[in-house]
Backbone of each chain as ProteinMPNN parsed JSONL, in Angstrom:
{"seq_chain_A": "XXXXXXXXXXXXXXXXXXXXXXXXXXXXXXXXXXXXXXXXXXXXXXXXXXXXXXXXXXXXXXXXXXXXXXXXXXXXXXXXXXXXXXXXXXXXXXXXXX", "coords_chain_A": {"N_chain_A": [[32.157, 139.041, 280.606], [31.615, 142.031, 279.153], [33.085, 143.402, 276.183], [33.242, 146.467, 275.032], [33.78, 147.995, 271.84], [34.685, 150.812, 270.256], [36.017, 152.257, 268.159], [37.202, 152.42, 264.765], [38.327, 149.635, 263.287], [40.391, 149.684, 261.036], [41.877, 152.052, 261.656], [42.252, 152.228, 264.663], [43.761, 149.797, 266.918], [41.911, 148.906, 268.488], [40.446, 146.888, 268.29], [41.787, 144.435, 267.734], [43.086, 144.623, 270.09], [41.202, 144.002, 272.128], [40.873, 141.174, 271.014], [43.065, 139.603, 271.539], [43.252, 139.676, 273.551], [40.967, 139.111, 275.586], [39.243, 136.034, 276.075], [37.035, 135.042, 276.181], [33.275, 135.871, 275.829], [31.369, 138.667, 274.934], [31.221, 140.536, 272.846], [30.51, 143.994, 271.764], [29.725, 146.387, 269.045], [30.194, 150.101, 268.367], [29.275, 152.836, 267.526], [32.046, 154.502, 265.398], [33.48, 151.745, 266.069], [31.471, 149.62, 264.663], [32.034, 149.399, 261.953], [33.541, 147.516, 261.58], [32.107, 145.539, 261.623], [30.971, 144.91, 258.853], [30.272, 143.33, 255.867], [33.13, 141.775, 253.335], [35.338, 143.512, 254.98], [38.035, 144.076, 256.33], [37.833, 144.114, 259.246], [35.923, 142.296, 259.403], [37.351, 140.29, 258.494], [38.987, 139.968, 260.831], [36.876, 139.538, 262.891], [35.853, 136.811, 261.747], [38.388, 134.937, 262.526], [38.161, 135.142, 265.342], [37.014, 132.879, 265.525], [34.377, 132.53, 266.975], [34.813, 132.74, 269.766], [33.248, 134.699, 270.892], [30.316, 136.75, 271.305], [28.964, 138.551, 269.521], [27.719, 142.046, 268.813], [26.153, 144.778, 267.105], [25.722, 148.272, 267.358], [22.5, 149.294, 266.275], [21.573, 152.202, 265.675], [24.381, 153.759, 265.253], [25.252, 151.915, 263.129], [23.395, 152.542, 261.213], [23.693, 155.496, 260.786], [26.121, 155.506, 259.578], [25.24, 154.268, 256.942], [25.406, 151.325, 256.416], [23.993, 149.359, 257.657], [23.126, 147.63, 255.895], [24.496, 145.669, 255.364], [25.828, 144.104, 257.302], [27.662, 141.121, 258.804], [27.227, 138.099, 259.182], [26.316, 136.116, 261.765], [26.295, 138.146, 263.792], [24.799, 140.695, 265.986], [22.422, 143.043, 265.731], [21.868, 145.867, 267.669], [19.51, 147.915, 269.529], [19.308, 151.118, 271.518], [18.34, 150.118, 273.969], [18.524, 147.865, 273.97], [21.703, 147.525, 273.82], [21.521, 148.641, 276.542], [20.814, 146.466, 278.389], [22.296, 144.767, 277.254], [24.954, 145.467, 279.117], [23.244, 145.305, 281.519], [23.599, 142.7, 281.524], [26.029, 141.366, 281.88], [28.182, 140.767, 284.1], [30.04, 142.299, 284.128], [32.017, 145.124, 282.005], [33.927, 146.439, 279.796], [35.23, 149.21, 278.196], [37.069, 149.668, 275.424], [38.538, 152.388, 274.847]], "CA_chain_A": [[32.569, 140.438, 280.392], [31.093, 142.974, 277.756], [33.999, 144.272, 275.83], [33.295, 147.623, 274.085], [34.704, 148.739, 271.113], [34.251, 152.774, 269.494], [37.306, 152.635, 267.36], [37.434, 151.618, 263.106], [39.098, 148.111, 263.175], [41.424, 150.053, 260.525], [42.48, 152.918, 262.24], [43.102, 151.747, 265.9], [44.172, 148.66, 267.332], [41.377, 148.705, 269.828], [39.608, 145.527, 268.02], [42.547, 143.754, 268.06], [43.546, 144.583, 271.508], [40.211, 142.721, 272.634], [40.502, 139.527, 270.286], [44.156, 139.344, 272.012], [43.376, 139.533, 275.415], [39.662, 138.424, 275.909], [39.157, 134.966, 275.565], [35.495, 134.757, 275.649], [32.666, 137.416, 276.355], [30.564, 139.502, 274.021], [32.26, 142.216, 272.186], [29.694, 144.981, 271.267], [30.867, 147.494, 268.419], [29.674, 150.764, 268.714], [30.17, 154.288, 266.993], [33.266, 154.35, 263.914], [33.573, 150.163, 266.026], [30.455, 148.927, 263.722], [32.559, 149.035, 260.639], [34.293, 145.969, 261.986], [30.835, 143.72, 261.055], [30.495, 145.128, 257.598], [30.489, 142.119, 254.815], [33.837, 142.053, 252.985], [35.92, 144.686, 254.805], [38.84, 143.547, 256.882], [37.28, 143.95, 259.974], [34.9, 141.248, 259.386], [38.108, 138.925, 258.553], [39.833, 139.93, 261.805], [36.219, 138.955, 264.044], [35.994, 135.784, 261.656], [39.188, 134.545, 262.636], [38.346, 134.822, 266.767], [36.222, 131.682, 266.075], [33.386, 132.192, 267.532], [34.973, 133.077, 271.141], [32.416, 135.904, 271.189], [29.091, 136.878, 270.849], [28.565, 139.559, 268.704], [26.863, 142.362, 268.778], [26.545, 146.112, 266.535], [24.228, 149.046, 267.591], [21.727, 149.476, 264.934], [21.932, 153.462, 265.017], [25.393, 153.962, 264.463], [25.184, 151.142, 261.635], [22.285, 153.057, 260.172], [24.372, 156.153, 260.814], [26.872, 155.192, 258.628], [24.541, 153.663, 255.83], [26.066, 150.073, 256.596], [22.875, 148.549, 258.214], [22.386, 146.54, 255.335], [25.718, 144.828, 255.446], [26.495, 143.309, 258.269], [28.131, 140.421, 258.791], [26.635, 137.067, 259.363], [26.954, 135.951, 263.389], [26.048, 140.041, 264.663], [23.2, 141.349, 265.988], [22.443, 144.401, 265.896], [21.332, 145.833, 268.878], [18.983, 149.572, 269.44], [19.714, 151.594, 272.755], [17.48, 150.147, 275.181], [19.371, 146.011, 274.043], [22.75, 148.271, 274.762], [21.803, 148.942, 278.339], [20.239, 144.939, 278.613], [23.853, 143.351, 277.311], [25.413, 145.822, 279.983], [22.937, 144.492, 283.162], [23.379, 141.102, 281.981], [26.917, 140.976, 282.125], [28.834, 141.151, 285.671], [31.149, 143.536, 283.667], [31.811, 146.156, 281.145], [35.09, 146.839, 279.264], [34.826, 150.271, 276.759], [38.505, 149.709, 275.24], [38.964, 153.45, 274.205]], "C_chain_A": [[32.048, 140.934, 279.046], [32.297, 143.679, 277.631], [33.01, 145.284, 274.727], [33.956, 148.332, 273.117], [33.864, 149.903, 270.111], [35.126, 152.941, 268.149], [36.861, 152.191, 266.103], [38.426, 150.872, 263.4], [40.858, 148.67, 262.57], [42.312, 151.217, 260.738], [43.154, 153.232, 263.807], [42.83, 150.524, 265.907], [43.107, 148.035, 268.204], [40.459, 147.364, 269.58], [40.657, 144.388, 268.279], [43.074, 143.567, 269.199], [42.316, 143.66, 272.17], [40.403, 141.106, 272.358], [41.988, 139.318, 271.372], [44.605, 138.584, 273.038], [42.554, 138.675, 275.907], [39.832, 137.102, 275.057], [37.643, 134.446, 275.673], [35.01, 136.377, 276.247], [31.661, 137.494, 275.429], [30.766, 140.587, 273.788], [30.376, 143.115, 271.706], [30.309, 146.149, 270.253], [29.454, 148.335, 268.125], [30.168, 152.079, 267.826], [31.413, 153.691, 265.493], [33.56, 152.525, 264.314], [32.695, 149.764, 265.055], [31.355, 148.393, 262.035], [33.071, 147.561, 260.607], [33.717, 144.939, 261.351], [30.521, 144.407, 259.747], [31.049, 143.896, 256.907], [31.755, 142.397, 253.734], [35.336, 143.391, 253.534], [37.102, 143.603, 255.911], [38.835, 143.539, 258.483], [36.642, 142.491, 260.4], [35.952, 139.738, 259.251], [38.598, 138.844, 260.156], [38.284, 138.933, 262.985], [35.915, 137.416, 263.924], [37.13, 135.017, 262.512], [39.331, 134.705, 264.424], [37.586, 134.071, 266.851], [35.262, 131.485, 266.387], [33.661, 132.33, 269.369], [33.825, 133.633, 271.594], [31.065, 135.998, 270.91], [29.315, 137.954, 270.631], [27.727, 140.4, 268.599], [27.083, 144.363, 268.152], [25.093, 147.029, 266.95], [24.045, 149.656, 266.513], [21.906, 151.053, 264.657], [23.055, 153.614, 264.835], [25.935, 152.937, 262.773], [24.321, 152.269, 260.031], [22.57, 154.452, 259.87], [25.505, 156.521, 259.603], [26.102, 154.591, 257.178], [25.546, 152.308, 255.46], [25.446, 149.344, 257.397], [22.806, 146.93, 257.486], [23.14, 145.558, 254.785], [26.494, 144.591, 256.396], [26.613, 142.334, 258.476], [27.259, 139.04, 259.607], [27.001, 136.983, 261.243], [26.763, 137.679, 264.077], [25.099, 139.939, 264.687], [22.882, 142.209, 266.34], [21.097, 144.529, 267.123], [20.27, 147.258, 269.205], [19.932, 149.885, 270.969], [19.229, 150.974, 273.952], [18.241, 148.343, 274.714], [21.135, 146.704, 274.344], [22.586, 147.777, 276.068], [21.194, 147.491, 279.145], [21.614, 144.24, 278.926], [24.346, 144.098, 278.399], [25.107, 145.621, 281.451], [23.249, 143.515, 282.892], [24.637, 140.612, 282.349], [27.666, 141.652, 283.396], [29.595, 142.515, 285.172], [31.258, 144.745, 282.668], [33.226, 146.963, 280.958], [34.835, 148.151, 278.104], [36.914, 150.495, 276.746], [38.626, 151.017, 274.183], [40.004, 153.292, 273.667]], "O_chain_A": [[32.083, 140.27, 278.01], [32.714, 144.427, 278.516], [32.256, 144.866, 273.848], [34.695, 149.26, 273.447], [32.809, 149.821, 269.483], [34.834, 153.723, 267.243], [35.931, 151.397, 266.244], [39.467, 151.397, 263.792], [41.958, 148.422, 263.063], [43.356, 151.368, 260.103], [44.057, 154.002, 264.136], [41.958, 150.002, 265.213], [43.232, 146.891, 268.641], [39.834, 146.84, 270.502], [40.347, 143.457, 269.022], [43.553, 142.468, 269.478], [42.623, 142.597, 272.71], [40.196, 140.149, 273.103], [41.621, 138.554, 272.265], [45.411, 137.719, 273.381], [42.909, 137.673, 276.528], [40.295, 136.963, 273.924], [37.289, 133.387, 275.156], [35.582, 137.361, 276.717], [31.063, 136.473, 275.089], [30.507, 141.569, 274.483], [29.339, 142.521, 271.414], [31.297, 146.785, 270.618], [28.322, 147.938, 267.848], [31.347, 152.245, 267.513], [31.395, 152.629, 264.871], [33.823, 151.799, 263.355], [33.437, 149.366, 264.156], [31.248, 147.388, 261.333], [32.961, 146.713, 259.721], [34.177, 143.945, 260.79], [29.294, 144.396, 259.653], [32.132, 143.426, 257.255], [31.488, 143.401, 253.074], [36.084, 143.969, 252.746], [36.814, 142.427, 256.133], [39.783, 142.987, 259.041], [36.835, 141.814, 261.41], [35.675, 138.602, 259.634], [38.599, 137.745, 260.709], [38.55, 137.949, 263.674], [35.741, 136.671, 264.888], [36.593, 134.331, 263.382], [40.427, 134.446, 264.919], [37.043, 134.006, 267.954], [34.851, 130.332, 266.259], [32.758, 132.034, 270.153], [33.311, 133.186, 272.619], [30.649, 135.143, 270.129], [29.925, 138.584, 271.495], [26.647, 139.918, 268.257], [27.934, 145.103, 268.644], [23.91, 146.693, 266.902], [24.833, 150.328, 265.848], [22.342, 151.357, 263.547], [23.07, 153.683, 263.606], [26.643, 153.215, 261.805], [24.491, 152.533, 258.841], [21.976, 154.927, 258.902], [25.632, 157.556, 258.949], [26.901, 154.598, 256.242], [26.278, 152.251, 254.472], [26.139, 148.54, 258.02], [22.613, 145.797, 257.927], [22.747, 144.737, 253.957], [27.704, 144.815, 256.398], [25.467, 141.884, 258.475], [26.706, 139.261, 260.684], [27.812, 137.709, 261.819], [27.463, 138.001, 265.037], [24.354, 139.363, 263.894], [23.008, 142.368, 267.554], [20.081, 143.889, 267.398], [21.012, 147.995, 268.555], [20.864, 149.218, 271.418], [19.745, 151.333, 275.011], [18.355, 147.693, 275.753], [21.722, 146.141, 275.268], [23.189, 146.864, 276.631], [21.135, 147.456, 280.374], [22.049, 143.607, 279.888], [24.277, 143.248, 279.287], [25.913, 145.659, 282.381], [23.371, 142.83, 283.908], [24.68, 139.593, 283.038], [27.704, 142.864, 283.61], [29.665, 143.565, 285.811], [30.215, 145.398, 282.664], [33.614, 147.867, 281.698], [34.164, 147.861, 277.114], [37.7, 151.065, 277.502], [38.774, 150.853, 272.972], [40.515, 154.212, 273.029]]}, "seq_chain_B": "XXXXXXXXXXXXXXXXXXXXXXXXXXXXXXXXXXXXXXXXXXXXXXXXXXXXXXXXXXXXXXXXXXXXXXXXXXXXXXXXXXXXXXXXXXXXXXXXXXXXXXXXXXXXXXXXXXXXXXXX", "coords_chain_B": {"N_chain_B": [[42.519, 187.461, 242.364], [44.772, 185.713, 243.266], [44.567, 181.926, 242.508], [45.293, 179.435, 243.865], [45.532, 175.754, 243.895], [44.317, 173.946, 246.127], [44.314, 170.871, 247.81], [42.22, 168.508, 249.764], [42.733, 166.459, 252.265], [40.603, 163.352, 253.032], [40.93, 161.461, 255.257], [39.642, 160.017, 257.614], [37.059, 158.391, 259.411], [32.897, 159.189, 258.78], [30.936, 161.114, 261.861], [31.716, 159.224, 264.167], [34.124, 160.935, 264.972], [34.947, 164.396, 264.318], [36.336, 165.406, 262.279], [35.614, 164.969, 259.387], [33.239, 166.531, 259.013], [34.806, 169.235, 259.511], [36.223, 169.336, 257.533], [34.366, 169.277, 255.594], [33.19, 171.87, 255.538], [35.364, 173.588, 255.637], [36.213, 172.93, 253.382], [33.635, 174.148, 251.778], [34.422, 177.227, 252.139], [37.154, 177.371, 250.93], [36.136, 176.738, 248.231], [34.143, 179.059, 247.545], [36.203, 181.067, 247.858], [36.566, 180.76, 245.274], [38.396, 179.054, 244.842], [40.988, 176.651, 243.385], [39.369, 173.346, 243.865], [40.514, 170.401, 245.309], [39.42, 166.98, 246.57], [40.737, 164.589, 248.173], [40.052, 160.73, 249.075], [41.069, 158.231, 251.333], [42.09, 155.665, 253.369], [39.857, 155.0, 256.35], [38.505, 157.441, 255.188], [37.116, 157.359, 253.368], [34.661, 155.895, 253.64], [33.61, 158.249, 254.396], [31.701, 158.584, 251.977], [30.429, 156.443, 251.543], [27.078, 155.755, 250.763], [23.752, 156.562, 251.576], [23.256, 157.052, 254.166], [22.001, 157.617, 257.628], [21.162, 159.5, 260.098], [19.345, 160.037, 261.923], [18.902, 158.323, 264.412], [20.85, 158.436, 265.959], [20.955, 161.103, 266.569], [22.305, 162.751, 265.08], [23.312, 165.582, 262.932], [22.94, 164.888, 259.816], [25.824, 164.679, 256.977], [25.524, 163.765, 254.469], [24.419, 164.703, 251.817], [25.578, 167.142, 251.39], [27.707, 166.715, 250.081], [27.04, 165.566, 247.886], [26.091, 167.994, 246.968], [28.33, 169.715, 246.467], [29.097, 169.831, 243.698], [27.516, 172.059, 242.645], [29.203, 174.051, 243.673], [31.291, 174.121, 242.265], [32.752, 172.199, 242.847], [34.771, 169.291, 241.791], [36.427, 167.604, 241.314], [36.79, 164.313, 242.855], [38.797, 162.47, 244.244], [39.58, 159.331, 245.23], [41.266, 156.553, 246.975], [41.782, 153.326, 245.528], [42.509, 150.818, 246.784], [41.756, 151.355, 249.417], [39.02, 151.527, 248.881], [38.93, 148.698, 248.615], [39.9, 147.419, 250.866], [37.635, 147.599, 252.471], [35.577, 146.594, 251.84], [34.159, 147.703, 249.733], [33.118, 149.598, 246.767], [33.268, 151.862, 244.078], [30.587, 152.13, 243.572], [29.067, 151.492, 246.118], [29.403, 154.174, 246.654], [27.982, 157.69, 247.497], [28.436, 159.839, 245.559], [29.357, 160.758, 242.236], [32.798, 159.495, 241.883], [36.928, 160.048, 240.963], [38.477, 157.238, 240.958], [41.536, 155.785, 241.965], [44.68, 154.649, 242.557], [47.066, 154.784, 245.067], [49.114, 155.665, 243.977], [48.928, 157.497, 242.448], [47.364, 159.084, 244.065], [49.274, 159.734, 245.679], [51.172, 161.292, 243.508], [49.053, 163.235, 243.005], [48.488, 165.088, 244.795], [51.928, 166.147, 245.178], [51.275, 167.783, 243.173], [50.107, 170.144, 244.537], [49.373, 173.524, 245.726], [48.646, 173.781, 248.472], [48.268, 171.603, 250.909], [45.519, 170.285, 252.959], [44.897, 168.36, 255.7], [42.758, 165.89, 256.848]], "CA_chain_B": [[42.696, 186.887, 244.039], [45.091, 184.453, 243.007], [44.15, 181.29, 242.535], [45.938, 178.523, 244.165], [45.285, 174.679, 244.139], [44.061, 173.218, 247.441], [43.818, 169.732, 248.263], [41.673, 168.388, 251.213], [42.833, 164.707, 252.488], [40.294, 163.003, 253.662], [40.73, 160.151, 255.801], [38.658, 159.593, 258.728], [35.445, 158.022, 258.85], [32.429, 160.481, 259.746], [30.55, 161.094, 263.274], [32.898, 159.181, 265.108], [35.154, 162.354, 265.0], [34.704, 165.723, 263.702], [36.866, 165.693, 261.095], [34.634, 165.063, 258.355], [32.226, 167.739, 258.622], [35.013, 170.14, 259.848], [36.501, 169.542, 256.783], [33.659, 170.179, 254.5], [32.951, 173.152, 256.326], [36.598, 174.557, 254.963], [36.44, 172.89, 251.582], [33.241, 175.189, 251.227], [35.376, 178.128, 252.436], [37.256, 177.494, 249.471], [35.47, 176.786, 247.451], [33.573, 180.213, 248.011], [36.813, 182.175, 247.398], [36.981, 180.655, 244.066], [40.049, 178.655, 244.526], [41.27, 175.431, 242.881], [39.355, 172.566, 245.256], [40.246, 168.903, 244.706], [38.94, 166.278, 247.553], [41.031, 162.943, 248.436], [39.69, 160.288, 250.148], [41.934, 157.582, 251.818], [41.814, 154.861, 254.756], [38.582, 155.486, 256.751], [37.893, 158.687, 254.659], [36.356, 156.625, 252.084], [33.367, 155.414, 254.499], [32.272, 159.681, 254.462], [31.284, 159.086, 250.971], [29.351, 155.258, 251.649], [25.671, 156.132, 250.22], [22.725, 155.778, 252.299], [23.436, 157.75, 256.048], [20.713, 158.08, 258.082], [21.674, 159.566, 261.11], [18.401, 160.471, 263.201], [19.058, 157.39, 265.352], [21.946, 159.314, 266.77], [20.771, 162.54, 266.477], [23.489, 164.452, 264.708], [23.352, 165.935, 261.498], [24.045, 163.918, 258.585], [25.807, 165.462, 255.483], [25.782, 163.111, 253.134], [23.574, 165.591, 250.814], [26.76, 168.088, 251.177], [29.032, 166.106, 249.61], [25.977, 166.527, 246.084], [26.135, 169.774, 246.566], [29.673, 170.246, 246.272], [29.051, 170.043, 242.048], [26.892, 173.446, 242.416], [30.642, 175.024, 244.073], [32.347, 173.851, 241.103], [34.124, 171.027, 243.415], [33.965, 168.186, 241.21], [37.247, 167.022, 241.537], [36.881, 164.119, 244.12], [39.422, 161.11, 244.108], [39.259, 157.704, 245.961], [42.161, 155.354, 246.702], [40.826, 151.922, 245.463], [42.939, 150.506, 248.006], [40.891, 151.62, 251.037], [37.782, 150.953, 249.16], [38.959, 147.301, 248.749], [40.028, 146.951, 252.27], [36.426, 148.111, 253.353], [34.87, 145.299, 251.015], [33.23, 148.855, 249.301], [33.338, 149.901, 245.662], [32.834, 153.508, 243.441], [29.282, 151.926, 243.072], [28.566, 152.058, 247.282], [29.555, 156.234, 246.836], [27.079, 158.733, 246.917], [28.396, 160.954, 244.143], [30.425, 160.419, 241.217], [34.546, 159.84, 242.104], [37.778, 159.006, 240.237], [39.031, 155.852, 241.788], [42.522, 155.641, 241.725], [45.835, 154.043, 243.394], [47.648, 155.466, 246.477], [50.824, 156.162, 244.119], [48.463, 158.157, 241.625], [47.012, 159.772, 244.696], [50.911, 161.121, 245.906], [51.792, 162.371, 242.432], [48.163, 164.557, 243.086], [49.467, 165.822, 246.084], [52.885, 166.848, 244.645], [50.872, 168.84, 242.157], [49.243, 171.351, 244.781], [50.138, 174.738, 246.671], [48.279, 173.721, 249.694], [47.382, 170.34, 251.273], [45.271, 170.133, 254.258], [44.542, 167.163, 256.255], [41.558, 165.662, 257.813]], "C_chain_B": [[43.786, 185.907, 243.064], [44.97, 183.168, 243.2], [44.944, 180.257, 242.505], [44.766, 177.05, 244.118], [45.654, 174.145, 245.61], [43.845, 171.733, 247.146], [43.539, 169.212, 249.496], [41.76, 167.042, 251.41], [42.21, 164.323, 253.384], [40.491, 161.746, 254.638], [40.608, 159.566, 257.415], [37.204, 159.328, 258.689], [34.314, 159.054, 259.159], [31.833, 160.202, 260.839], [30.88, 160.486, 263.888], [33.98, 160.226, 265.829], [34.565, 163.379, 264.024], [34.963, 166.084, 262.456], [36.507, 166.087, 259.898], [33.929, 165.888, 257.639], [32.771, 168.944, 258.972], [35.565, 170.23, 258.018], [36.021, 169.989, 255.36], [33.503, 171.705, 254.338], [34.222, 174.11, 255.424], [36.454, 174.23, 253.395], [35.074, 173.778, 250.953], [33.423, 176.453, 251.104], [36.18, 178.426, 251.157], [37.267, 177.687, 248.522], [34.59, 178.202, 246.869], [34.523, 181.636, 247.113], [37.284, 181.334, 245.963], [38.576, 179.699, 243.739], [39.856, 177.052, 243.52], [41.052, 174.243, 243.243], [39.381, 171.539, 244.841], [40.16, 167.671, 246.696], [39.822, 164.876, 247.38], [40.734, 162.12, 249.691], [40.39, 158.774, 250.727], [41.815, 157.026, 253.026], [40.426, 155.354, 254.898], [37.832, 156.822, 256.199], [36.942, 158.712, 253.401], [34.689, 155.963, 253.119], [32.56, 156.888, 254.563], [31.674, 159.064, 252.899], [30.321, 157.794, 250.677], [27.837, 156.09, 251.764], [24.97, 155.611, 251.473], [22.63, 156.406, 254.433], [22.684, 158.168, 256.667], [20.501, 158.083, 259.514], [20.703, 160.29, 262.603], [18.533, 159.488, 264.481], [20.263, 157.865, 266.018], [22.199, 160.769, 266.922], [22.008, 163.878, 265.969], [22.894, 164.529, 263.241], [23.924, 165.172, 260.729], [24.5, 165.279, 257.129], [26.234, 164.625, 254.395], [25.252, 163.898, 251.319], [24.78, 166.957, 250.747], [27.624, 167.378, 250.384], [28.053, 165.849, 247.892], [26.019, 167.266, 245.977], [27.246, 170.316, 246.105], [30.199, 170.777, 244.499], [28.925, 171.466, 242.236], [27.936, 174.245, 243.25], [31.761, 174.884, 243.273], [33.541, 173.0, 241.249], [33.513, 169.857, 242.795], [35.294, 167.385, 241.223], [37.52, 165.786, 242.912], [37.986, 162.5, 243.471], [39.42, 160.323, 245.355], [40.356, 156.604, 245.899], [41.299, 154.055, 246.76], [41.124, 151.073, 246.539], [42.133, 150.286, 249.507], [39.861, 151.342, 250.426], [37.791, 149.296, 249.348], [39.292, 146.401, 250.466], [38.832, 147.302, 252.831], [35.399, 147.399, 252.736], [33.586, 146.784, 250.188], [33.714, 149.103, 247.789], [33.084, 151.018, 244.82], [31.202, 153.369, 243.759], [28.247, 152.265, 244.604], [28.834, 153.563, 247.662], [28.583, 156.518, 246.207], [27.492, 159.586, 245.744], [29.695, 160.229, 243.64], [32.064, 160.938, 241.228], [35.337, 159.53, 241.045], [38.084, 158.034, 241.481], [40.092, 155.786, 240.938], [43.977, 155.178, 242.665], [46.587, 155.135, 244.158], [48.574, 156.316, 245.539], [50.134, 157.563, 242.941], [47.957, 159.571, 242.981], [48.236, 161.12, 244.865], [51.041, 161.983, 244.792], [50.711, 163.76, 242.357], [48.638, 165.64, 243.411], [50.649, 166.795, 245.962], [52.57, 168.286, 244.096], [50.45, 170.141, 243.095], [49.963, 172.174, 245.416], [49.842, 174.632, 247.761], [47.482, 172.441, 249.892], [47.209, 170.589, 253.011], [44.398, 168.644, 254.543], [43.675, 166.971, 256.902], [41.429, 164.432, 258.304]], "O_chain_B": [[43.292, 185.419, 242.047], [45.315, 182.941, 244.359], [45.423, 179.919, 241.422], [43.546, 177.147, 244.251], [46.758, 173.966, 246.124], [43.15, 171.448, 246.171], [44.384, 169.328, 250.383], [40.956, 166.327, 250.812], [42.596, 164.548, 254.531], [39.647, 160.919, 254.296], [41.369, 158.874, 258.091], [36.355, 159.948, 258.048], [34.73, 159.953, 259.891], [31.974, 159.022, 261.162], [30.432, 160.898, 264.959], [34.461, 160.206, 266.962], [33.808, 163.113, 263.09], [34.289, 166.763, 261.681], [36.833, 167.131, 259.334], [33.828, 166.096, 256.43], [32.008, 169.911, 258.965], [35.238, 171.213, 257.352], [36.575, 170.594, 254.443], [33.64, 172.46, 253.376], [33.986, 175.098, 254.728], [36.549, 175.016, 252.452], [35.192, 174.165, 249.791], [32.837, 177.056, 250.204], [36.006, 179.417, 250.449], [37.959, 178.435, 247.832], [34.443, 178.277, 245.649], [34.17, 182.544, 246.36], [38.482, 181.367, 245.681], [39.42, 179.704, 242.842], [38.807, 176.556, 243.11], [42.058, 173.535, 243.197], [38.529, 171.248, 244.001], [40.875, 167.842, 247.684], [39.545, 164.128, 246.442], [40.955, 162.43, 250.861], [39.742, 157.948, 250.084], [41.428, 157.782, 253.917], [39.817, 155.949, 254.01], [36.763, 157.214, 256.665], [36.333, 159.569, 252.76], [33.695, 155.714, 252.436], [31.341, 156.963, 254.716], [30.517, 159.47, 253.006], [29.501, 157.885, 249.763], [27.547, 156.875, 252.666], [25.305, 154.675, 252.198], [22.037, 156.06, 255.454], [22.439, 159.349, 256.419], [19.937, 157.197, 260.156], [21.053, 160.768, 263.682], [18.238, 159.965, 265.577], [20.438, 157.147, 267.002], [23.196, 161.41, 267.253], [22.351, 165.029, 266.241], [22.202, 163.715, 262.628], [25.088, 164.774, 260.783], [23.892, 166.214, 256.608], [27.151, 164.825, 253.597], [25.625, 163.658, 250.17], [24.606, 167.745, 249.818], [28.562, 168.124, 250.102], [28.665, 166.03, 246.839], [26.013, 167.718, 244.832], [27.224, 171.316, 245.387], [31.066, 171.559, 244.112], [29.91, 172.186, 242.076], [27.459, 175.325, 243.6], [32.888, 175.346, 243.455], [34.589, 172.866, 240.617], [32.378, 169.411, 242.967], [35.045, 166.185, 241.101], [38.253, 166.099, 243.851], [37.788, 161.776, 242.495], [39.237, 160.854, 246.451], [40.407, 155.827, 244.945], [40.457, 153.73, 247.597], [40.222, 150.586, 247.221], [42.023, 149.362, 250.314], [39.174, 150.687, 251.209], [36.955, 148.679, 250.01], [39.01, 145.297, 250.932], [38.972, 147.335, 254.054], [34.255, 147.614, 253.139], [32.361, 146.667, 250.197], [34.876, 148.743, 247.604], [31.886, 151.107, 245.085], [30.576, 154.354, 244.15], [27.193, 152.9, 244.595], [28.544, 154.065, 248.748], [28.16, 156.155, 245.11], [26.597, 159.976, 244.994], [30.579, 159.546, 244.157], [32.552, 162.012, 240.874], [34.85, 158.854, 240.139], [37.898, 158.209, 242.686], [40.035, 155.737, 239.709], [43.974, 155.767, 243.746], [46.631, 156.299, 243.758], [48.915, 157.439, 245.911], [50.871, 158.513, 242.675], [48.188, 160.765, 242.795], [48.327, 162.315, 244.587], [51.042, 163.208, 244.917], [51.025, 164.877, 241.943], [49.037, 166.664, 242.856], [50.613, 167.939, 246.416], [53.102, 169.379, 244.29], [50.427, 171.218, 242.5], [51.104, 171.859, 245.756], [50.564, 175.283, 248.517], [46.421, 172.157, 249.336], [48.009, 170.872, 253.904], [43.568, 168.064, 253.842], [43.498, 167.818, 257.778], [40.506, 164.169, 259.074]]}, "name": "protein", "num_of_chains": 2, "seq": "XXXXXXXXXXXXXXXXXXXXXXXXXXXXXXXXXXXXXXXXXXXXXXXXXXXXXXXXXXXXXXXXXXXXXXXXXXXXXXXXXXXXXXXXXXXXXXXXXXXXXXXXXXXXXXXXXXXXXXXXXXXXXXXXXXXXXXXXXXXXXXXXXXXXXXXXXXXXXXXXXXXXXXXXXXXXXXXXXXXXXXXXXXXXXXXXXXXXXXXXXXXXXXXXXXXXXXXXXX"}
């Protein structure tokens, strides 16, 4: 399953509602989600602390959007539009936890 | 005109939501009629002012170059709870223009001080 997250880590729950539930997958953070993989922010403790359940992944324009490209978090990989719509065929599924 | 003190609380991150750039939009309004404009930025409202936004890869308008301009409207008043920059692993030094940085409880007593607070 591809979970989707849109939300800031620090303003909704919707990162935490994934790590909660999902027990493996590949989270994608997307839009105000990207903040999550920035280096030092509390985001980045909350995706540390799911272990490695996940594969990781931030889309490069909303990173670059935000001017937070060039701090992202070790284990992410930033993704363009056209690796978006790749992780979404490859996986049977597709969670966007508005 | 009489000249009241506004304060504009920011705290939402930008192009995720509107907020941001609705709120510049009024604090140049403001600003315009000459009033008293002081800017706080708080939780995610501290990420509008992260340097460096380069938002053709999502095709919206960036205004990170509004928030420099705001000197030449005589808004120079901008404060920053350190708080939220420390929870965002960010520091005065990742802001585009020159803030105070100061504590949440310094922020309230701002607040107290004005005739009109609007929220963003």
């Amino acid at each position: 399953m591809l979970h989707i997250v849109n939300k800031s880590p620090l303003d909704r729950p919707s990162l935490d509602a994934v790590l909660q539930t999902a027990e493996a997958g590949a989270i994608l953070l997307i839009e105000d989600g990207v903040y999550a993989a920035t280096k030092g922010s509390a985001g980045e403790a909350k995706l540390k602390s799911a272990g490695g359940k996940f594969k990781l992944y931030a889309l490069a324009p909303d990173l670059e959007a935000r001017g937070v490209a060039d701090r992202v978090m070790d284990g992410v990989t930033a993704v363009d539009y056209a690796g978006f719509v790749d992780l979404v065929a490859e996986h049977k599924a597709s969670q966007s936890w508005l | 005109m009489t000249i009241k003190k506004f304060m504009f609380v920011n705290r939402k991150a930008p192009y995720g939501t509107v907020y941001a750039l609705e709120s510049l939009e009024v604090v140049l309004i403001a600003a315009a009629f000459e009033q008293d404009v002081s800017l706080a930025f708080m939780d995610d409202g501290v990420y509008q002012l992260k340097k460096g936004h380069q938002t053709k890869g999502i095709e919206m308008k960036g205004f990170e170059k509004t928030y420099g301009a705001l000197e030449d409207y005589d808004v120079t008043k901008l404060y920053v709870d350190s708080d939220s920059l420390a929870a965002r692993g960010l520091t005065a030094d990742d802001l585009c223009v020159p803030v105070e940085v100061m504590s949440r409880a310094e922020l309230g007593k701002m607040m107290e001080d004005q005739d009109v607070v609007l929220s963003f």
